[in-house]
N, C-alpha and C positions, 0 to 999 in steps of 0.2 A: 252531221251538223250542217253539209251543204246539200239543198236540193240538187244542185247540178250535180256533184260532184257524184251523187247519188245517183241519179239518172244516167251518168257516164259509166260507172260501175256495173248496174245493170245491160248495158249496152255489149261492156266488156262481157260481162259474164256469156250474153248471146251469142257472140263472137267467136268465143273460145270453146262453146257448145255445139258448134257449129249450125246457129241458128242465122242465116245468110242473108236474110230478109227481116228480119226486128232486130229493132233500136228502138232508144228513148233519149232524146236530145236534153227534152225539158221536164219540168216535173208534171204529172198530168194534174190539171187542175182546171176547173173554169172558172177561178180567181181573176178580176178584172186588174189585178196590181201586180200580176207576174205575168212579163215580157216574154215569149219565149227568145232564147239567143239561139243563134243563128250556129250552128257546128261550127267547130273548127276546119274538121275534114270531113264531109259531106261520106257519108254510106251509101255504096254502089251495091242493089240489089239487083234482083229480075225482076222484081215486081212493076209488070208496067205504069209508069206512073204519070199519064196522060188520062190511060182510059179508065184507071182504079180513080185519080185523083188525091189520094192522099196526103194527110197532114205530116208537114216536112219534115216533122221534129219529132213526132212517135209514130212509127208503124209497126204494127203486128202480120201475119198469118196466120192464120190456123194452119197450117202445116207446119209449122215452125210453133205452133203452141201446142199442136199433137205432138211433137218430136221432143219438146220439154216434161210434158207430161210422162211420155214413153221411158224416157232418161230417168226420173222420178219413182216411175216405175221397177224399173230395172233395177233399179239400185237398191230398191226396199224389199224385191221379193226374189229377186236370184242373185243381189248382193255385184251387179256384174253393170256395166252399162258406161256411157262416157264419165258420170258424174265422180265413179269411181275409177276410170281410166287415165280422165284427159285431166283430175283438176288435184294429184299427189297425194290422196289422205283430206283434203278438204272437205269431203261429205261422210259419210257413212250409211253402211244400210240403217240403223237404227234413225239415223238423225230425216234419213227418206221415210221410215214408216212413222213417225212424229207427225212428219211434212200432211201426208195422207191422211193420218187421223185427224189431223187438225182441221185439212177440208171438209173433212167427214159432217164436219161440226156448222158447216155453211151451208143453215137449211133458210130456206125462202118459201121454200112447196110450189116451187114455178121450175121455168125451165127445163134442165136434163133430169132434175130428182121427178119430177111431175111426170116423166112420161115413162116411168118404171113402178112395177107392181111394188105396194107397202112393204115397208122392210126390208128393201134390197138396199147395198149400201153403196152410198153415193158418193166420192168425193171429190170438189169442182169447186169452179173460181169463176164466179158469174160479175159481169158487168155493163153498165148503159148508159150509154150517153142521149142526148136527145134523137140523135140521127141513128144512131146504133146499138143493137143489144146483141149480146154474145154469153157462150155459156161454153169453157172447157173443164173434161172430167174423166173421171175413173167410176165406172160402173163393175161392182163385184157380182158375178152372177154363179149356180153352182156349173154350169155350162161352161164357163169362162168368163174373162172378165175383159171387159172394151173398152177403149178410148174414143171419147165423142168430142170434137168442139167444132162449133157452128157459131158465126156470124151473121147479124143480119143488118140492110143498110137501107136508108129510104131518105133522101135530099131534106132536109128540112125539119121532119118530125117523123119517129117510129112509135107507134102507136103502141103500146105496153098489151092490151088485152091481145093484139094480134101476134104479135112476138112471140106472146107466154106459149100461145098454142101452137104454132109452126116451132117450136123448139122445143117444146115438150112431147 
């Protein structure tokens, strides 16, 4: 009911997953009518934050959204992992392989699915903003199966045709 309260939650959840460096303060949006507020208790990451620059109120890593993924992971095909350790019966493998399938189902034909031969199965959570495009996922292969996510950043505007193909 409350975005914040919403965006705090998610925060929480980071936290206790031991994702050390993403939070989300506010709701992401580029709505001109929502303010971001300012935390309460400011998140002490690593992330250096002079030379990355980041926005105050949401940041990510990719290492911390490979390590979500991983979690994700784990929990849907060895049934074994933090999600099932650290959070009491709150997840389940079923409710992780749901989780997967459902990415399964976020096709674009850009990004991580675009740069794997047809019919391999993809499942990822792609997103862009003007200055950023990003794509984390689970690639099933009979070889084994990987975790990919990639960020990319360019001051001002990231250009979509150039993205598509350095990330795919």
């Amino acid at each position: 009911g409350n975005p914040y309260t919403g965006a705090n939650r998610v925060s929480e959840f980071y936290a206790q997953l031991g994702l050390a460096n993403s939070f989300i303060y506010t709701p992401f949006s580029e709505d001109p009518f929502i303010t971001p507020q300012a935390p309460q208790t400011p998140r002490q990451t690593t992330t250096d934050q002079l030379k990355a620059q980041p926005d105050p109120y949401n940041q990510l890593t990719v290492t911390d959204m490979g390590m979500l993924l991983r979690a994700i992971y784990q929990c849907a095909t060895s049934e074994d992992g933090p999600l099932i350790t650290q959070f009491n019966g709150e997840y389940t493998p079923i409710e992780c392989r749901k989780l997967l399938d459902v990415m399964t189902y976020n096709r674009i034909d850009n990004f991580i699915e675009a740069g794997v031969p047809e019919g391999t199965r993809v499942a990822h959570k792609h997103g862009w903003i003007p200055d950023t495009h990003g794509d984390a996922g689970i690639v099933f292969t009979p070889g084994g199966d990987f975790i990919f996510v990639t960020a990319l950043h360019n001051p001002g505007w990231m250009e979509f045709a150039e993205s598509r193909v350095v990330i795919s």
